[in-house]
C-alpha positions, 0 to 999 in steps of 0.5 A: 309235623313230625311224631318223633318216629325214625322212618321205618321200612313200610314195605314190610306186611302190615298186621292183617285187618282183622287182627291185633296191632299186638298181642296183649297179656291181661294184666289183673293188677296194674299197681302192684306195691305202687302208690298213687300219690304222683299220678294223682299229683299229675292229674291235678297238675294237668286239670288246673288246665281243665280249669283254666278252660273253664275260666275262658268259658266263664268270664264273658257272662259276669263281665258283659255289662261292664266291659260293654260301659268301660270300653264303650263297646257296641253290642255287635263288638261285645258279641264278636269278643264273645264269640272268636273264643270258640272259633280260636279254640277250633284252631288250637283243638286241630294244631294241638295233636300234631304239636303234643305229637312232635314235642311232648304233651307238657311242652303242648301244656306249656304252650297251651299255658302261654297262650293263656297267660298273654290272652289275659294280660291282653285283656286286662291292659285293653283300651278298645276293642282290637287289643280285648279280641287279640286277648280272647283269640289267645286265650280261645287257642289255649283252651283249644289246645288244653281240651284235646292234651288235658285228657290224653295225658292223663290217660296215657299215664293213668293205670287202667284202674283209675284212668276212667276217673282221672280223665273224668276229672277233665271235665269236672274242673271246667264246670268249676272253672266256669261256676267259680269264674262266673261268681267271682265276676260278680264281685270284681271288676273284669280287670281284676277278675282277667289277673285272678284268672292268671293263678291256674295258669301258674300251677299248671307251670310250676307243676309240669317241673314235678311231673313226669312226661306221658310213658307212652309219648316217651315210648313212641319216641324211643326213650325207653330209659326215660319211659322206665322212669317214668312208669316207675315215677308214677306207680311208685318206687316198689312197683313192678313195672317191668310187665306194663312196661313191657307191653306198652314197649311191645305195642310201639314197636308193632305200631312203628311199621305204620306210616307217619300219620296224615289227616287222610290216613285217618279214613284207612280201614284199619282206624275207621272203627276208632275213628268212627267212636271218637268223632261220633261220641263228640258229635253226640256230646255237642249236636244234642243242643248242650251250648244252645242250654247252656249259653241261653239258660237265663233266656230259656227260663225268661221265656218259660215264664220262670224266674231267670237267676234261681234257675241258673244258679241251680243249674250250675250247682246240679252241673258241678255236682253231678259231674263229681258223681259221673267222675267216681261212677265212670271206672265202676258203673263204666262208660257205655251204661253211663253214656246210655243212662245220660242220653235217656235223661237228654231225650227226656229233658228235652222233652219236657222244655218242648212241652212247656213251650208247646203249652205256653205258645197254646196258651194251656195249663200256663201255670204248669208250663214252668214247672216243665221247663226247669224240670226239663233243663234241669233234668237236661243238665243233670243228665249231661254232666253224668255222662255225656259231658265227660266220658266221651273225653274219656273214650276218645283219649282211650280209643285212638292209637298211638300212631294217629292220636295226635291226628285223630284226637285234633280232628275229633276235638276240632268236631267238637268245637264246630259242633259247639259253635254251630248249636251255639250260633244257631239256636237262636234262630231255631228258637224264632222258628218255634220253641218246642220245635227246637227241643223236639229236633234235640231229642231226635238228634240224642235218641239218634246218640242212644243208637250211636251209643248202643251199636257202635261204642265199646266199653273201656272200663278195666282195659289197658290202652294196648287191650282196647286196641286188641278189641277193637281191631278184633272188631270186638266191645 
């Protein structure tokens, strides 16, 4: 795929390793005489994708029962309906970047958006089997493609002072999606609820003719006029952009001396640093066990002896809530000591579910045991939506430069998917090998995220994009 960069003269030296791509000035205000309200506008736009992905997340737990009688579906096709949407969205997490790259990032929404909408009208007009999984791979490729464009556009078009909650606003609307999606499936029918699903579909194609593109999409491609445009459109029409302009302008041009970005490239020394954060964050975020919890949440309460639908539906108000805080908390408190507060909380959650199934298989203190489980889960839960399950999507749209953020945000959202499918796949079969075992094994694995978190990853807060690529290229945090 092409990044809409002329071929460059690569003969020319290379900016030595240990240096800056560029020089970057500190900017103190980013916004001087602007108002938000368009990159506000942009953001909600970009997060009904967000929100879309969350329907996609949801809509096979209500519906089960009643597309398994319908249809007259077997469990093992139920199970192959549920299962490709996250095998499809591996597929449009990886193609994504590339495409956003060649065409933009609201053409990569529109397309995303598409894929969406002729997933649920599959769904909705299937008479079998072939036609209902046609419609969940559609729409697994749009929430692919949605998960990787979704935070990198509005980190590119956020103010450094916002950006880190506007990004966080990602991952919020997909706990929304999913919650709201699964209520409402409990009330319509799964026909009705694949048409309702529709609606986010139509805000994201209606508002992208309002929005202005990713400055520094515009940048990289050469569009300077339409990069001022912009800028000037998203910080307000008194804004002085001419510094930020400047330096977003100044990057790209340092940037442009590098070849056009391959897979390959993404193990040159220069990205290993940016590369190592990023696909290791996602390997945090989803190795930790957070789709075995949340997949299996009704079963892990059944088997700890609790009552299955109070525990689920405290859990997913705790998620939504808690994911509101982490979004205001994430450009005051920061991203590292948010990320290492939410890795505490992992371990111990996990701790405490390993500790109740260990009593319960013992046979002691049986009625203690469920108290540890949903204490634990919902610990687990909370401490995941504070930290863990937005700001790696944060970082990564914010460490990864210009030239290989297509490529590298692809791979590092397609390890996210794989890791995804992974725990999802095999936590059952951990869970006959032994219970407590299982959780024991996820604490490990997020104390290992701690020490990921404390000596690798570098706090972004306050930083422009060209700022963090200064620090990181110093070898710097």
């Amino acid at each position: 795929m092409g990044d809409g960069i002329e071929d460059q003269d690569y003969d020319r030296e290379d900016p030595p390793l240990n240096q800056p791509l560029v020089e970057v000035a500190v900017v103190e205000k980013a916004d001087d005489g602007g108002s938000p309200w368009m990159i506000y506008f942009s953001t909600f736009v970009a997060v009904c994708g967000s929100y879309e992905f969350g329907t996609c997340v949801g809509y096979s737990s209500p519906t089960q029962s009643a597309i398994v009688e319908d249809l007259s579906l077997t469990l093992s096709e139920y199970s192959v309906f549920g299962s490709i949407l996250t095998f499809a969205a591996m597929i449009g997490a990886i193609t994504s970047g590339p495409i956003a790259d060649f065409v933009g990032r609201k053409w990569m929404m529109r397309v995303a958006t598409a894929f969406c909408v002729g997933g649920w009208f599959a769904i909705y007009f299937a008479q079998g089997p072939v036609v209902l999984d046609i419609g969940r791979l559609l729409s697994g490729y749009g929430m692919g493609a949605f998960s990787y464009v979704v935070p990198v556009f509005i980190a590119e078009m956020a103010p450094k002072n916002l950006r880190g909650a506007l990004t966080a606003m990602n991952q919020l609307m997909i706990c929304a999606g999913v919650s709201i999606s699964f209520v409402i499936g409990t009330v319509v029918s799964w026909r009705a609820l694949a048409l309702i699903n529709l609606i986010p579909c139509a805000v994201v194609l209606l508002g992208l003719f309002f929005i202005p593109e990713s400055p520094r999409w515009l940048a990289k491609t050469g569009r300077d006029k339409e990069l001022k445009a912009a800028l000037q459109k998203l910080r307000g029409r008194d804004a002085d952009i001419s510094q930020e302009a400047t330096e977003i302008l100044d990057y790209v041009e340092a940037l442009e001396r590098l070849p056009k970005a391959k897979m390959l490239d993404l193990f040159q020394r220069r990205y290993q640093r940016s590369v190592t954060i990023g696909v290791g964050l996602m390997v945090c975020q989803q190795f930790g066990g957070i789709n075995g919890v949340c997949f299996y949440v009704s079963y892990i309460f059944e088997e700890a002896g609790f009552p299955s639908s109070v525990g689920t539906i405290t859990y997913a108000i705790i998620q939504v809530v808690i994911t509101a805080i982490g979004a205001v908390l994430v450009d005051r408190a920061g991203r590292k000591p948010l990320l290492l507060i939410s890795g505490s909380g992992l371990v111990l959650g996990c701790l405490l579910v390993a500790l109740s199934f260990f009593l319960k298989v013992h046979e002691w203190a049986t009625t203690v045991s469920p108290i540890f489980a949903v204490a634990g889960i919902l610990l687990y839960i909370g401490s995941f939506s504070v930290g863990m399950g937005a700001v790696p999507w944060v970082v990564m749209s914010e460490i990864f430069p210009v030239n290989i953020k297509g490529v590298a945000g692809g791979f590092a959202t397609l390890v996210n998917w794989f890791g995804a499918w992974l725990i999802s796949y095999t936590f059952n079969y951990l869970m006959s090998w032994s219970s407590y075992g299982t959780f024991l094994l996820y604490a490990a694995i997020n104390l290992l995220g701690i020490l990921f978190i404390v000596f690798v990853v570098p706090e972004t807060k306050g930083r422009s994009l060209e700022q963090i690529q200064a620090a990181i290229n110093k070898g710097t945090t």
